[in-house]
N, C-alpha and C positions, 0 to 999 in steps of 0.2 A: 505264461500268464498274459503276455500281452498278445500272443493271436487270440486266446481263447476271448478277449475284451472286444477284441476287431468287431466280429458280428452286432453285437452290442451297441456299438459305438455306429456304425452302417445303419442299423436299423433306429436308430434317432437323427443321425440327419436324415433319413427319407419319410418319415414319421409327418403325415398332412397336417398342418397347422389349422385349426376351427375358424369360419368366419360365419358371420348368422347374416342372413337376409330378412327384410320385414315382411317380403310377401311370396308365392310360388312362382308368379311370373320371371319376379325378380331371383329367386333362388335359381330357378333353372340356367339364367344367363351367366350367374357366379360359378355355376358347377364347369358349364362348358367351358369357361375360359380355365378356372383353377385345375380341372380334372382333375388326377389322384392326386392333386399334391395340396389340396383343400378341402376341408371335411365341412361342407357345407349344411345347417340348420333354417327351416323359415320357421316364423313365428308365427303369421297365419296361413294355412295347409289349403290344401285343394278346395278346392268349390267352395274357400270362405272368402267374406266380405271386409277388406280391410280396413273401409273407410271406418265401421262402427267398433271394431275391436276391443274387446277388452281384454288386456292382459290375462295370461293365466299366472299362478306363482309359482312355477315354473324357468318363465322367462326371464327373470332378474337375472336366476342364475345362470339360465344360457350365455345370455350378453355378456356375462364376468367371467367366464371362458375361453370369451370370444378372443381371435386377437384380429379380426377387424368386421365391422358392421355396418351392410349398405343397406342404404333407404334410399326410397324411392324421391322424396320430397314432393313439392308442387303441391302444399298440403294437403298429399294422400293421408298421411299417419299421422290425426294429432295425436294423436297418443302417444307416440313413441320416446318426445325428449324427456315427456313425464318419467317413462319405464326407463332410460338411460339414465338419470339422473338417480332414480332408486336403486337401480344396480350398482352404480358406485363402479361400473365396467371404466379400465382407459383405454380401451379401444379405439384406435381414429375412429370416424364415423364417415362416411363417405357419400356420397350424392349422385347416386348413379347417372341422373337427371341432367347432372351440369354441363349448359350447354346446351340444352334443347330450347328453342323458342316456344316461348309461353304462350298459351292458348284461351282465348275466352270462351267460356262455356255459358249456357242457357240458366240465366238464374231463375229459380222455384224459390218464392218463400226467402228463407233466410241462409240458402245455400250461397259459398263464395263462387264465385263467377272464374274462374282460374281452372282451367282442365288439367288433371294431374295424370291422365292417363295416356301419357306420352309415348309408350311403348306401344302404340294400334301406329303405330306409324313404323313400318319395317326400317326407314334412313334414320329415324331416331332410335330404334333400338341399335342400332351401329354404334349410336354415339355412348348409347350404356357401356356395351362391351369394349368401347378404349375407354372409356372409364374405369371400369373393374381391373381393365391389362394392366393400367397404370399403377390401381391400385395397388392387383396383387404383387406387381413387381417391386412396388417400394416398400412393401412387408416382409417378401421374401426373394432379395434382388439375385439370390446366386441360382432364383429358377426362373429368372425373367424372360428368358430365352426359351422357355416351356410355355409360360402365359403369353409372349409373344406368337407364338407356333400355334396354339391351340385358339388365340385369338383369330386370328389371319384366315384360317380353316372354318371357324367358323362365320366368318364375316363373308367369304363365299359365297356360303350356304344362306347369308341370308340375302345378298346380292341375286341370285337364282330365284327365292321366296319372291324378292321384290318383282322381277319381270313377270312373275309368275299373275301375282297379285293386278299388275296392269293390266296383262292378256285378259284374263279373269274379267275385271271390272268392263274391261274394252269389249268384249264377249254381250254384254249388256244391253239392251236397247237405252239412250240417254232418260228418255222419259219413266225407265223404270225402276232408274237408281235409289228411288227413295225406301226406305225404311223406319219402322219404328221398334225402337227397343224402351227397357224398363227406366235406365236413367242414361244421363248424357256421358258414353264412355269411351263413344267412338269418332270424337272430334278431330282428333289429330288422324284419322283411318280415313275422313270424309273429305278432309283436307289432302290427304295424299291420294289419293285415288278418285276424285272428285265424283263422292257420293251425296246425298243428302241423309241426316240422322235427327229424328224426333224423338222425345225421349218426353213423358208425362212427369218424369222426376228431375232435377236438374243433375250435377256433375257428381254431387256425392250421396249415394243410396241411404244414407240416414236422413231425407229430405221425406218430406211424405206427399205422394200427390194429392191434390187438392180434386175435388171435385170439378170445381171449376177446371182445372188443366186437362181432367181425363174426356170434360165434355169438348174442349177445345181440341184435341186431339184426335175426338171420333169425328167431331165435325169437319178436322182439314183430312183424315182419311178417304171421307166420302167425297170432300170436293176436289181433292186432285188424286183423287183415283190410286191412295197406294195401294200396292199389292200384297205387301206382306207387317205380321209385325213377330216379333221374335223373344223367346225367353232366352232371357240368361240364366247362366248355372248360378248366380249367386241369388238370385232375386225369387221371392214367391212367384208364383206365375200365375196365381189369381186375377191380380189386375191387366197383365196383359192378352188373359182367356176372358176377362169382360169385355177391354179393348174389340177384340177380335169380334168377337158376338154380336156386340153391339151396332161396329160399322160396316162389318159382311169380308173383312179383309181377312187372309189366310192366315195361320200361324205357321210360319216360315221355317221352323224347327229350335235348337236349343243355340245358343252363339256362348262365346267364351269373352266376357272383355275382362273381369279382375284378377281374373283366378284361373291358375289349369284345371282339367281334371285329374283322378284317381289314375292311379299307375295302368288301371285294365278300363280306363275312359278313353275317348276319340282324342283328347287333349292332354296329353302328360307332361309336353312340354311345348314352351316358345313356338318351333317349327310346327309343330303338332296344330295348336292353337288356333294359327294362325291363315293354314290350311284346312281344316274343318267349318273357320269364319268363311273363309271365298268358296266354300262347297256350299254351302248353305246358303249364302246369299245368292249366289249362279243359280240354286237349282229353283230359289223360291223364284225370281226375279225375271228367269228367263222367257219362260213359258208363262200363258196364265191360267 
């Protein structure tokens, strides 16, 4: 009786513990560090928008499954303490964020001026992922020494991304650094790689642009001469095909700042993302 329990008993301690992420970006960082030993959920999926989110009813019950839940913070998710608190989950909640220096963004209207999209900066996604190591080791500290390992690996990988990212940008003529995307996502990316980013929406994509912003945006187009402007996957691409038309600037191709893409998109994950971004901007930027 008791070998035949052994298998039994083996396959529940190696059994992955549930942890839910708020968004894909961030799900991907949880997977790489947790690997099999965390059955990772996001809440909002590929090529969605998570500043405007609306719960599905669904999600309550994911959270209360969960036994741990990161968010991003830097008021990406208001939504989220709302749907924590309805869940009724006691799940720590985590802050993958903690630690990142805070960033002012272009306020539109009645957008908060606070850039939450701290992860376009490859040395701050570093500080996601000893965030997550941390966490997942105080969850599950007898695999800590897996999340350590599977950390380390990929903290490498994003050390390599990083040089990569400089060549890239250095590759650049200085006068051609500038860019325009749909809203402001790429502050902490502009900051690390010293790009210029205009954006007709401010930091969080439920702003709406104003007429007035999109006529000041074709106007500084024309006058310092940018080269390109770019859609994101999360955004209609209406306004930035008017943009474009209007002040004679190319459309640069599609860029990733909230969201990954679809498992068979250029962007499935983090790494993915994040090279697809410096392809895109090298290829519009270089040439004219």
């Amino acid at each position: 009786m008791v070998v035949a329990a052994l298998p039994a008993m083996a396959q529940e301690v190696s059994k992955p513990f549930k942890a839910v992420a708020t968004f894909s970006i961030l799900g991907d960082l949880v997977r790489q560090v947790g690997g099999d030993r965390v059955a990772v959920s996001t809440l909002v999926g590929p090529d969605a928008d998570a500043h405007g989110y609306n719960p599905a009813p669904g999600d309550a019950r994911t959270l209360l499954e969960a036994k741990v839940v990161f968010v991003n913070g830097i008021g990406l998710e208001g939504w989220i303490d709302r749907l924590i608190k309805a869940s009724g989950t006691k799940a720590p909640v985590i802050t993958a964020s903690k630690g990142v220096p805070t960033l002012a963004g272009e306020e539109h209207g009645h957008d908060h001026a606070i850039d939450p999209h701290a992860w376009q900066s490859i040395p701050n996604a570093k500080l996601y992922v000893a965030n997550i190591r941390d966490a997942l080791a105080r969850i599950d500290p007898d695999h800590a020494a897996v999340f350590a390992a599977n950390a380390a690996a990929y903290l490498a990988k994003l050390d390599a991304l990083d040089k990569e990212a400089r060549s890239a940008i250095s590759a650049i003529p200085p006068d051609r650094r500038r860019i325009i995307t749909t809203h402001d996502a790429f502050g902490y990316f502009a900051a690390a790689y010293g790009m210029t980013f205009i954006a007709p929406q401010g930091v969080s994509s439920e702003s709406e642009a104003s007429p007035r912003d999109v006529a000041r945006i074709i106007r500084q187009i024309r006058k310092d001469k940018i080269p390109a402007v770019f859609l994101e996957n999360i955004a209609d691409p209406r306004l930035m095909q008017q943009i474009a038309k209007e002040s004679g600037a190319r459309i640069g191709g599609k860029v990733y700042s909230d969201a990954l893409s679809r498992a068979d998109g250029p962007a499935p994950t983090y790494l993915d993302m994040m090279s697809n971004n410096l392809k895109a901007f090298g290829e519009a930027l270089r040439t004219n």
